[in-house]
Structure formats: C-alpha cells, structure tokens
N, C-alpha and C positions, 0 to 999 in steps of 0.2 A: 504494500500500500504506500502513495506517495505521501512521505512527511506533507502538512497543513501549515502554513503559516499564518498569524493573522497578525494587520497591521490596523494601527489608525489610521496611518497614511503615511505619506513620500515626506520624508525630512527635506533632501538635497538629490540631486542629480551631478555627480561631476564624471568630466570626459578625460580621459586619459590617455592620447596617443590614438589606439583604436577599441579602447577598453569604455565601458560605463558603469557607473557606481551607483547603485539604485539604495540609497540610505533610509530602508524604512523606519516607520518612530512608533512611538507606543505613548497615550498620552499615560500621567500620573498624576492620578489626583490626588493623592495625599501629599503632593509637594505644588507650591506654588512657585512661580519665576518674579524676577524682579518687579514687572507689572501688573503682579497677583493675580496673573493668568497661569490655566494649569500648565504644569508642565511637560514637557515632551523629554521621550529618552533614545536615543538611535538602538533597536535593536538586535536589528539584522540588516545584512546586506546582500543586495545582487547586484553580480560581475559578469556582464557579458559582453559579448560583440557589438561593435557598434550596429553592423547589418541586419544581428540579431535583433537588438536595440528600435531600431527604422521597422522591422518586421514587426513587432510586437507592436509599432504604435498603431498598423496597418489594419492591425487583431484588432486594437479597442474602437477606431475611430469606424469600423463595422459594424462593431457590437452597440457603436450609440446612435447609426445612423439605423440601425435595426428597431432601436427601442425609441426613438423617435417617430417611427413608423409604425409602430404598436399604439403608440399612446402612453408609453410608462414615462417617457420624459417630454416636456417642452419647450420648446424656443424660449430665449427668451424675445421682447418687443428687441431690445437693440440686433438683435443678432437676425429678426428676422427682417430689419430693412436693406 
C-alpha cells in the first residue's frame, strides 16, 4: 500500500538546477507566530524533476478544469472577465 501523506498545504516551492523542492507545512495550533497567527511547521518534502514538476501541474490544472465543469468549483467574477 502506498504510504499517505497529509499536508495543510505548500510552504515554499524552490528550483534547483533541474530539481524542485515541494516544502509541505503542517499548521500548529498550539503555537502561535509573531502575528498571533497559527503557526506553520515544514514537514515533509518533495524532490523531483523539473518535467516531472511541468507534468504534475498539467495533472491538476485538469482536475480543476474538470471540477469546474461539474459545478464543485466557480469562477470567480475577476477571473471570468
């Protein structure tokens, strides 16, 4: 079975050469940051091909031109003039 990973979300994206650095974060809420906003912790990374990188974005920008077509997402007004 493939390990699961789960993120809050994308900390940072850096390029390396021909490498990408995908820095996921993890919020924590029992610590707050300077701005007594909760804070974020990086806790895993993905390293792959840049081409790989360009493929993958190819994957999602499908997946949302899909669910836009379904009706599970909408435009918003700026984006649809």
């Amino acid at each position: 079975m493939p390990k699961e990973i789960f993120s809050d979300g994308i900390h940072a994206i850096h390029v390396t050469g021909n490498l990408v650095r995908i820095d996921l974060m993890s919020v924590q809420p029992q610590r707050k940051n300077e701005a007594g906003e909760l804070a974020v912790e990086v806790q895993n990374r993905i390293i792959m091909p840049l081409e790989s990188f360009l493929a993958s974005m190819k994957i999602q920008e499908n997946l949302i031109h899909e669910l836009l077509e379904k009706g599970v997402l909408k435009r918003e007004e700026a984006e649809a003039k």
